[in-house]
Biopython code that builds the backbone (N, CA, C, O; Angstrom):
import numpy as np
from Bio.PDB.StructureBuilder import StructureBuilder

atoms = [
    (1, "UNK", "N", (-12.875, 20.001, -7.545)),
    (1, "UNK", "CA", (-13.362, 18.649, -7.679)),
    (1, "UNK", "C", (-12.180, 17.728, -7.991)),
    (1, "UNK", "O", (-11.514, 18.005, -8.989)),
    (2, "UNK", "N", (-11.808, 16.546, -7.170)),
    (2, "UNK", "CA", (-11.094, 16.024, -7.556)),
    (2, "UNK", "C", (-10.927, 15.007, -9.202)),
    (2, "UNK", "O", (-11.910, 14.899, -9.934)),
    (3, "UNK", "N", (-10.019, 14.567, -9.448)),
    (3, "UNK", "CA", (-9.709, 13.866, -10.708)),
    (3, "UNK", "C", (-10.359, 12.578, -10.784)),
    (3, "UNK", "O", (-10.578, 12.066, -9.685)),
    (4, "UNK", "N", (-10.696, 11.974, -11.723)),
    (4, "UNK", "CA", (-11.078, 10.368, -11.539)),
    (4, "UNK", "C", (-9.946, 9.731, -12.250)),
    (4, "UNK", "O", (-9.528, 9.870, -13.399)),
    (5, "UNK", "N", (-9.456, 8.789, -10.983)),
    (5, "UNK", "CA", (-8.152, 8.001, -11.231)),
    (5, "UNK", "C", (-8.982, 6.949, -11.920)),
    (5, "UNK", "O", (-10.164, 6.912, -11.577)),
    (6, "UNK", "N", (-8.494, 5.913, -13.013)),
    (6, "UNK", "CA", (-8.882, 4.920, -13.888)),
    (6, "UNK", "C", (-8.139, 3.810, -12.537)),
    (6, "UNK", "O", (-7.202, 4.217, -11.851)),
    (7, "UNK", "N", (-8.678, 2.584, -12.373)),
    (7, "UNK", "CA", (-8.407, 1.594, -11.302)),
    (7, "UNK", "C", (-7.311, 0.763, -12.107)),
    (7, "UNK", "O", (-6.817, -0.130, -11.418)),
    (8, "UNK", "N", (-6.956, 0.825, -13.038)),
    (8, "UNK", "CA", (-5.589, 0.150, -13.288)),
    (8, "UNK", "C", (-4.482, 0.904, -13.106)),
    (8, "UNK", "O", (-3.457, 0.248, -12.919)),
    (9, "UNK", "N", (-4.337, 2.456, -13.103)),
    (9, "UNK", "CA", (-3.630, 3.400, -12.771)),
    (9, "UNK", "C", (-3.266, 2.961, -10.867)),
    (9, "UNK", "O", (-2.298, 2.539, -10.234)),
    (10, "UNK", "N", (-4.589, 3.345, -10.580)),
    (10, "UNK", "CA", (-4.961, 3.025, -8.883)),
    (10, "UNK", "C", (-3.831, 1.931, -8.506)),
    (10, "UNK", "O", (-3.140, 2.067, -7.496)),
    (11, "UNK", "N", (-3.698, 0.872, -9.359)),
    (11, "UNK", "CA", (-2.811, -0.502, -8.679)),
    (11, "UNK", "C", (-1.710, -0.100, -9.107)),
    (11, "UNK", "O", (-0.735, -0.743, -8.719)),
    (12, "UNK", "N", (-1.482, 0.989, -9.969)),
    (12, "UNK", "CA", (-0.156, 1.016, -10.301)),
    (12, "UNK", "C", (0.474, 1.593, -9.092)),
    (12, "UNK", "O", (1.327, 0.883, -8.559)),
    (13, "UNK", "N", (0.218, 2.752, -8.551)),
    (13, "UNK", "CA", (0.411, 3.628, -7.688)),
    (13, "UNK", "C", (0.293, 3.084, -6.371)),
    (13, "UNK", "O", (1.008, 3.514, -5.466)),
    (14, "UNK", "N", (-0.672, 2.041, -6.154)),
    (14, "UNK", "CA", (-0.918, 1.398, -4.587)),
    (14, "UNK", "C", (0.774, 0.376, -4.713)),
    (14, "UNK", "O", (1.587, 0.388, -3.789)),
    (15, "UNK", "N", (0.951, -0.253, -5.753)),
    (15, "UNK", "CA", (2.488, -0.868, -6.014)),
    (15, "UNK", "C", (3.559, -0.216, -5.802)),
    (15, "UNK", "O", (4.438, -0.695, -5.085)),
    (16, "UNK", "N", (3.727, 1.425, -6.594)),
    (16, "UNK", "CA", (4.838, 1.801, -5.854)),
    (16, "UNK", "C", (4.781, 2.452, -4.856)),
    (16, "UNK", "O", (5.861, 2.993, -4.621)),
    (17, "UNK", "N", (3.788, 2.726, -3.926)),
    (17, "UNK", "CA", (3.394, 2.438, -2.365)),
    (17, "UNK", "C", (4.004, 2.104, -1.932)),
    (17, "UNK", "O", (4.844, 2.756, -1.312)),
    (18, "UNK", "N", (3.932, 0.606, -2.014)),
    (18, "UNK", "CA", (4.347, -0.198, -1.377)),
    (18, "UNK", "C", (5.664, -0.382, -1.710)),
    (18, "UNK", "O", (6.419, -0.418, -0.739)),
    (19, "UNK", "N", (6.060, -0.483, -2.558)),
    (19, "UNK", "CA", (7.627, -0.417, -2.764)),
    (19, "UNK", "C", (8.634, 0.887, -1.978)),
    (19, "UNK", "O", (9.715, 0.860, -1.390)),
    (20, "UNK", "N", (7.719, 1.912, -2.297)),
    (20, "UNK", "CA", (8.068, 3.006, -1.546)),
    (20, "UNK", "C", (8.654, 2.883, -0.338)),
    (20, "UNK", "O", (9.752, 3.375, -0.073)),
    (21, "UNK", "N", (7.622, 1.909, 0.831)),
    (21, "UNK", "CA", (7.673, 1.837, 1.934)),
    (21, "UNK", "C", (8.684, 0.624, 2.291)),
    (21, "UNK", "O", (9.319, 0.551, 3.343)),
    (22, "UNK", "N", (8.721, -0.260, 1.296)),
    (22, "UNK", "CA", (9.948, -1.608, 1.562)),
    (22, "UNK", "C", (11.488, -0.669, 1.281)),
    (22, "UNK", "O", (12.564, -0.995, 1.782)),
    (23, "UNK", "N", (11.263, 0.648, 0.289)),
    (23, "UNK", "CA", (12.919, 1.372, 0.462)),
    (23, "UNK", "C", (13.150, 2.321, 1.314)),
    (23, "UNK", "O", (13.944, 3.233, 1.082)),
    (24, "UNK", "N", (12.499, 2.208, 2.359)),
    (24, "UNK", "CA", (12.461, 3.760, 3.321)),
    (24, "UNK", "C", (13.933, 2.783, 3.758)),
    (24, "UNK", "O", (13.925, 1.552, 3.799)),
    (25, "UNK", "N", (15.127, 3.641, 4.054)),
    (25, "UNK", "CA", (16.170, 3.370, 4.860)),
    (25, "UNK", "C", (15.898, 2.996, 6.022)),
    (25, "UNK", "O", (15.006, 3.739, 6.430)),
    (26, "UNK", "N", (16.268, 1.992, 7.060)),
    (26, "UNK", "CA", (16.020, 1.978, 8.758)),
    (26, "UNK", "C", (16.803, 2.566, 9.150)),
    (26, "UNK", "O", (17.955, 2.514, 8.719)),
    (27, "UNK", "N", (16.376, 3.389, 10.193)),
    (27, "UNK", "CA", (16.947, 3.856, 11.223)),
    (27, "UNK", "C", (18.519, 3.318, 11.854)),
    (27, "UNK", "O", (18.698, 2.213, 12.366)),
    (28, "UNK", "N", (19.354, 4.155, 11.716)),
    (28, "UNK", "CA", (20.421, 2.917, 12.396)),
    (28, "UNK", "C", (20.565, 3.140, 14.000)),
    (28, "UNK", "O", (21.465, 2.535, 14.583)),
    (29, "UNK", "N", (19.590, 4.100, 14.811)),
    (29, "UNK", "CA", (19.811, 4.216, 16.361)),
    (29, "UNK", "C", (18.979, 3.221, 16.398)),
    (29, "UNK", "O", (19.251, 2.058, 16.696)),
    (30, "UNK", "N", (17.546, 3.830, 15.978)),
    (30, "UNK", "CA", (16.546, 2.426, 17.049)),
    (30, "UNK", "C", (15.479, 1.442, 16.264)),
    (30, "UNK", "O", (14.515, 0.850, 16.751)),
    (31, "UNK", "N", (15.987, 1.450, 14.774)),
    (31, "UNK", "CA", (15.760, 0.550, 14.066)),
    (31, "UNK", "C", (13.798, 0.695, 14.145)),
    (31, "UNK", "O", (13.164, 1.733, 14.338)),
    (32, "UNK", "N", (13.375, -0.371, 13.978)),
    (32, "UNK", "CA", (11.412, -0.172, 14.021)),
    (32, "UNK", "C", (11.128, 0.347, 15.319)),
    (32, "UNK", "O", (9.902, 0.413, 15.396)),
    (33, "UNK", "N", (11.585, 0.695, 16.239)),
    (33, "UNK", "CA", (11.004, 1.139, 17.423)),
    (33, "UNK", "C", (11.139, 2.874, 17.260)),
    (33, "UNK", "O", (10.951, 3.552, 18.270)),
    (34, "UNK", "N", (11.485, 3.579, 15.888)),
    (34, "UNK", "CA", (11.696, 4.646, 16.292)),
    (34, "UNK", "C", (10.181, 5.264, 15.276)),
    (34, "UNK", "O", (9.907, 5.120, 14.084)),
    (35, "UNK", "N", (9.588, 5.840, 16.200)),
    (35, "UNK", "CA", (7.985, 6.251, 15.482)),
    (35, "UNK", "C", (7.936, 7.114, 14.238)),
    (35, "UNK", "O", (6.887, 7.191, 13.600)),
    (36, "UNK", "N", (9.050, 7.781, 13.858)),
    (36, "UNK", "CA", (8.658, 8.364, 13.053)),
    (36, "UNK", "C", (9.292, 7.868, 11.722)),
    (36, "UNK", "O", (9.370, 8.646, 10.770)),
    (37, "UNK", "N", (9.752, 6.579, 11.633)),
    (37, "UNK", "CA", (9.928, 5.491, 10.680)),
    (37, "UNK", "C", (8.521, 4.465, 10.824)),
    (37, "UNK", "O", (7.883, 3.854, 9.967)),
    (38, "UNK", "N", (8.376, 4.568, 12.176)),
    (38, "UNK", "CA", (7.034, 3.243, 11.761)),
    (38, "UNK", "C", (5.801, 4.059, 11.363)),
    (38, "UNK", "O", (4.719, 3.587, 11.014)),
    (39, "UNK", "N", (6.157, 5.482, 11.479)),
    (39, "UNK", "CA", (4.762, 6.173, 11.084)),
    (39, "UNK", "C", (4.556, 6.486, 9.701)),
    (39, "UNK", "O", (3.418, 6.807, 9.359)),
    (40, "UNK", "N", (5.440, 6.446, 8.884)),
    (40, "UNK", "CA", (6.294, 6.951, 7.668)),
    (40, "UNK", "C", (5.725, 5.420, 6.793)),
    (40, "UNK", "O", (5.098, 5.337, 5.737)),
    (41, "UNK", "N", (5.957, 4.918, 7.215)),
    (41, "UNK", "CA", (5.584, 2.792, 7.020)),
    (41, "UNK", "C", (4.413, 2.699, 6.626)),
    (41, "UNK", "O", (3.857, 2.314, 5.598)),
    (42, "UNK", "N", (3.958, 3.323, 8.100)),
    (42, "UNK", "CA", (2.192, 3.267, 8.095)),
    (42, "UNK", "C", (1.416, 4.180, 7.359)),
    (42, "UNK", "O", (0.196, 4.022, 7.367)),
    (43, "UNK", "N", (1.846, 4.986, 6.808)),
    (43, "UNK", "CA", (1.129, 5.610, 6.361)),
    (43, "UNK", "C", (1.296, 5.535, 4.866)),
    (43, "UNK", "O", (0.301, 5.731, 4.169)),
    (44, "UNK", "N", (2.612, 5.234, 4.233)),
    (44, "UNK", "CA", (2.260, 5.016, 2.846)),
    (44, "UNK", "C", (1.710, 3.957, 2.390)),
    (44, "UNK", "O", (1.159, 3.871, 1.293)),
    (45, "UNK", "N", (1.860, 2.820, 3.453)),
    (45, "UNK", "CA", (0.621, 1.706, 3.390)),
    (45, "UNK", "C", (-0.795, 1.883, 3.404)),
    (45, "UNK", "O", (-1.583, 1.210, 2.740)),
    (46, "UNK", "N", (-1.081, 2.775, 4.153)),
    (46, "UNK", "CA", (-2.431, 3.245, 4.441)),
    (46, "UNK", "C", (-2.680, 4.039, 2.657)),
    (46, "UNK", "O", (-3.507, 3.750, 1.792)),
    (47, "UNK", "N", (-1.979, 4.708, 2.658)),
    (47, "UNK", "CA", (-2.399, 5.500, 1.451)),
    (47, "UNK", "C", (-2.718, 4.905, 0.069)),
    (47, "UNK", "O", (-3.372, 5.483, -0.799)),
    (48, "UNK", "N", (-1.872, 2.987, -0.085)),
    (48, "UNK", "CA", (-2.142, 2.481, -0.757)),
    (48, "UNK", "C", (-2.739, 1.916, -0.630)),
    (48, "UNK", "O", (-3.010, 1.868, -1.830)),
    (49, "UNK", "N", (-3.791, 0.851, 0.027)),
    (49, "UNK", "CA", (-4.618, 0.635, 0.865)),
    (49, "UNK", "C", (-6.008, 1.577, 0.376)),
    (49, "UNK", "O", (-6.955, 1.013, -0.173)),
    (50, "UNK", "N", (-6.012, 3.025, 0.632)),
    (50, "UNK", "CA", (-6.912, 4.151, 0.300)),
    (50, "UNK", "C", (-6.876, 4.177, -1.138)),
    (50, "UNK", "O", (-8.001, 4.414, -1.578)),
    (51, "UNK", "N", (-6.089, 4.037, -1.957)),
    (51, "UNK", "CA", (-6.112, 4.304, -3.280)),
    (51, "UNK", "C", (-6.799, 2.816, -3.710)),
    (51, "UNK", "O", (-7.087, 3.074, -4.879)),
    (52, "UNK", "N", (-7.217, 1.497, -3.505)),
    (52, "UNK", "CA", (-7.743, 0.645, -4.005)),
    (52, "UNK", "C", (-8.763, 0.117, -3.323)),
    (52, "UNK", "O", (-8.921, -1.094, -3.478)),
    (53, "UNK", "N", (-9.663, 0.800, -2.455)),
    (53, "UNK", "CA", (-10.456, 0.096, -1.107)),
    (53, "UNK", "C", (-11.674, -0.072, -2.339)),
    (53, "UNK", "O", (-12.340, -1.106, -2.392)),
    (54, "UNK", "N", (-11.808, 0.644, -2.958)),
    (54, "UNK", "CA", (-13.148, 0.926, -3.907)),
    (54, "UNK", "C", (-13.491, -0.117, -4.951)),
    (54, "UNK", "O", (-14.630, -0.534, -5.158)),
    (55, "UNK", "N", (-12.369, -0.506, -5.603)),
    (55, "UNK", "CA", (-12.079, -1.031, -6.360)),
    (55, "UNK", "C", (-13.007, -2.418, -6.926)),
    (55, "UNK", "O", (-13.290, -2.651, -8.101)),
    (56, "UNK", "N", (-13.468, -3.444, -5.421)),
    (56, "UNK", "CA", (-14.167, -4.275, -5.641)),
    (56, "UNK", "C", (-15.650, -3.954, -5.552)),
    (56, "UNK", "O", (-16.597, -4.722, -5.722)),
    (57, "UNK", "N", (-15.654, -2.640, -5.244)),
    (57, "UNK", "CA", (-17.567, -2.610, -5.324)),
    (57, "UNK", "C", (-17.920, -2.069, -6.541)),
    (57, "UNK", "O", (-19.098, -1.829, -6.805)),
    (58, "UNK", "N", (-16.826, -1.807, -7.470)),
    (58, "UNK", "CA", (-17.244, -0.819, -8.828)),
    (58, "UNK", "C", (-17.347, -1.918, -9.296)),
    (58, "UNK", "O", (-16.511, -2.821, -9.270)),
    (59, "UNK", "N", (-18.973, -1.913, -10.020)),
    (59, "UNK", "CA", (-19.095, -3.125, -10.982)),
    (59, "UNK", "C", (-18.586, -2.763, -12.362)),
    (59, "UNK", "O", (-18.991, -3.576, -13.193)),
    (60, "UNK", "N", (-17.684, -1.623, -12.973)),
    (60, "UNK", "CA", (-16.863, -2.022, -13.708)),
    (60, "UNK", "C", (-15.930, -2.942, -13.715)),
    (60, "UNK", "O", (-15.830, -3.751, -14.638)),
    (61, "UNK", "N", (-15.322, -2.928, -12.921)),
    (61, "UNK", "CA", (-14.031, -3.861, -12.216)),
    (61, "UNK", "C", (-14.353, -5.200, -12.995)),
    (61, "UNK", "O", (-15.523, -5.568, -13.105)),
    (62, "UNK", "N", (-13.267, -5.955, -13.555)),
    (62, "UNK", "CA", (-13.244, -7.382, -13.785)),
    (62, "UNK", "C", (-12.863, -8.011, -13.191)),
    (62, "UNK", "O", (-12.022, -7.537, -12.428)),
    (63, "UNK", "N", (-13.143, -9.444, -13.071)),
    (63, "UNK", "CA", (-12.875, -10.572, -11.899)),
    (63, "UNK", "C", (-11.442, -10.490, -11.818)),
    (63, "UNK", "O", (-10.938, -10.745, -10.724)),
    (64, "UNK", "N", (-10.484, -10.093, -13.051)),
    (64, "UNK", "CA", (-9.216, -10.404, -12.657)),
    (64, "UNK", "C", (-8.701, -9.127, -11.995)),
    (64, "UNK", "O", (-7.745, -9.268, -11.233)),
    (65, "UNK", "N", (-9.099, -8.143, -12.140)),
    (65, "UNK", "CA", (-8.655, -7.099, -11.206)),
    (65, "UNK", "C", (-9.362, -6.932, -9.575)),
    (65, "UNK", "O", (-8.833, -6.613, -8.510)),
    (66, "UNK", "N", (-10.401, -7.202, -9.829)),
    (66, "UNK", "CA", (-10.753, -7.056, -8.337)),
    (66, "UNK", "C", (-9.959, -8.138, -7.525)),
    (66, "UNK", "O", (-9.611, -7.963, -6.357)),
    (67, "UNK", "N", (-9.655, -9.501, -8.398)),
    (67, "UNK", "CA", (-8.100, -10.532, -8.283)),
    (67, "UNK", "C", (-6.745, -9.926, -7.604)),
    (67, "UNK", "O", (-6.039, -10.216, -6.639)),
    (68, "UNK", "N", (-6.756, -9.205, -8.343)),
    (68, "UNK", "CA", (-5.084, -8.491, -8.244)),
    (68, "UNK", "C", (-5.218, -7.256, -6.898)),
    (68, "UNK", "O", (-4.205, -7.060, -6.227)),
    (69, "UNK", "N", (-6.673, -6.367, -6.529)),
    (69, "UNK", "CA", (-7.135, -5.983, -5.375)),
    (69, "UNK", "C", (-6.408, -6.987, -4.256)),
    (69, "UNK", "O", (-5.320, -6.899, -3.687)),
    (70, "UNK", "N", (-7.290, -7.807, -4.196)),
    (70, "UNK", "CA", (-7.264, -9.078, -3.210)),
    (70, "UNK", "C", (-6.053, -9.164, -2.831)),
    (70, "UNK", "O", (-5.736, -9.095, -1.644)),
    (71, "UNK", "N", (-4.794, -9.406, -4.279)),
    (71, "UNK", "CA", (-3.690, -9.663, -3.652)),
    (71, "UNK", "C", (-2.995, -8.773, -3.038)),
    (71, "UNK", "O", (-2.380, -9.143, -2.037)),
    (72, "UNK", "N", (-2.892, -7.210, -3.517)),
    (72, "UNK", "CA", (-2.438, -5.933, -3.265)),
    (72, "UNK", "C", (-2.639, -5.794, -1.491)),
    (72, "UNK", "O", (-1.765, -5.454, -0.693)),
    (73, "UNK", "N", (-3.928, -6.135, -1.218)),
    (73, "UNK", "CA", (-4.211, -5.606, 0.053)),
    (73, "UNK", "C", (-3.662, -6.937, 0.528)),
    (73, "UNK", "O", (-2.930, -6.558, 1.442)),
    (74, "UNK", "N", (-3.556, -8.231, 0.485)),
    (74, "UNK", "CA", (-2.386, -9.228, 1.228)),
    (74, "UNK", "C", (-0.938, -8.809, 1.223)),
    (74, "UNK", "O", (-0.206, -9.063, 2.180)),
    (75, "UNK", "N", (-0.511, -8.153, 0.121)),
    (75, "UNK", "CA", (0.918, -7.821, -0.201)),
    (75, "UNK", "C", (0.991, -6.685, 0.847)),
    (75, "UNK", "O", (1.974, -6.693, 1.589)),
    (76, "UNK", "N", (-0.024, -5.613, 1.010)),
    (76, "UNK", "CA", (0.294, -3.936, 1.969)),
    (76, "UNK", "C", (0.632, -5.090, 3.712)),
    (76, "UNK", "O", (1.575, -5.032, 4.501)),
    (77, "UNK", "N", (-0.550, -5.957, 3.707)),
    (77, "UNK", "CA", (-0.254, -6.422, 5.137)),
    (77, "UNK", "C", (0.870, -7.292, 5.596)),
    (77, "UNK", "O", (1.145, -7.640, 6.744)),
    (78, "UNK", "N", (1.389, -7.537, 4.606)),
    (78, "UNK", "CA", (2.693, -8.961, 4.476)),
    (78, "UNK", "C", (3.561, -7.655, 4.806)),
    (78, "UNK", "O", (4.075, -7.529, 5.918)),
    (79, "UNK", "N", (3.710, -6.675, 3.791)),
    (79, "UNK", "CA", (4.880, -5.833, 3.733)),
    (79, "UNK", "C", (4.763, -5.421, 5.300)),
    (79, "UNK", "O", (5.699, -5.692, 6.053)),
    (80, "UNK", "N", (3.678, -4.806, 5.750)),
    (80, "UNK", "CA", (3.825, -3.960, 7.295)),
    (80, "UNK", "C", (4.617, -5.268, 8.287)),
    (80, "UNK", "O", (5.645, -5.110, 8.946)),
    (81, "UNK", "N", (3.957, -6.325, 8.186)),
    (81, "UNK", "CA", (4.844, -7.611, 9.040)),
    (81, "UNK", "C", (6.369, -7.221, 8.497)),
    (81, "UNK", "O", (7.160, -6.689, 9.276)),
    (82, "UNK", "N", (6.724, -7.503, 7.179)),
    (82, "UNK", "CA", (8.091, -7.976, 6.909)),
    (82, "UNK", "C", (9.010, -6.002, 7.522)),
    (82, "UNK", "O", (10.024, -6.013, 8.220)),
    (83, "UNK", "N", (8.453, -4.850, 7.126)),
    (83, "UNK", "CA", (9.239, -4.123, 7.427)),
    (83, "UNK", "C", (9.349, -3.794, 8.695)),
    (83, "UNK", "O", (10.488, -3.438, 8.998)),
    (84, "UNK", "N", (8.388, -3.782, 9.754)),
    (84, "UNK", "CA", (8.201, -3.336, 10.726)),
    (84, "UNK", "C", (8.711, -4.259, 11.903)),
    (84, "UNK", "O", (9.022, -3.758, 12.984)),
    (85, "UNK", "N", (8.810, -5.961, 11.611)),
    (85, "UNK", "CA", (8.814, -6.769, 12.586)),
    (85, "UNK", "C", (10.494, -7.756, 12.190)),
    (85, "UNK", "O", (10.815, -8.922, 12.414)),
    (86, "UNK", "N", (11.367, -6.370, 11.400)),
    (86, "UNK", "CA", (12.854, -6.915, 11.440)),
    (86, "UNK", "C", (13.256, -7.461, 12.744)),
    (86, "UNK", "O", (14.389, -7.916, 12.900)),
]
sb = StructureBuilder()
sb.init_structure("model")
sb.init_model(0)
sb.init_chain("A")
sb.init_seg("    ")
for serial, (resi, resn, name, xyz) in enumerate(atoms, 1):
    if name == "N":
        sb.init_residue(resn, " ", resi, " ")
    sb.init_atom(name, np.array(xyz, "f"), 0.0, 1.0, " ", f" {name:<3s}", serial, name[0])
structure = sb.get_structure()
């Protein structure tokens, strides 16, 4: 049975996600066109993304976190533009 992650943990981890994925090194042959950097991208985005999708239907959640949700999942889609579309 899996663990129950606490949802302030959840944003911690969807953050260094995403940070994760803004320090992946580029490629120096073929830069974003080489798939197994844009797949590498995509997927720790996705995974942070997966770690907070829940987040706003738990009526534990407070307005300011399901807040900080909102922004997390603008920040995963900003980041895929800014790393992918050097």
């Amino acid at each position: 049975m899996a663990r129950l992650i606490p949802a302030s943990k959840r944003v911690v981890q969807a953050r260094a996600l995403i940070q994760q994925a803004r320090d992946l090194p580029l490629p120096s042959d073929a830069g974003w066109q080489d798939f197994s950097y844009v797949a590498q991208v995509k997927d720790l985005l996705r995974q942070a993304r997966e770690l907070i999708k829940f987040i706003p239907n738990s009526p534990s959640a407070s307005e300011a976190l399901k807040d900080e949700v909102a922004k997390l999942f603008r920040e995963t889609e900003t980041a895929e533009k800014e790393i992918l579309r050097r």
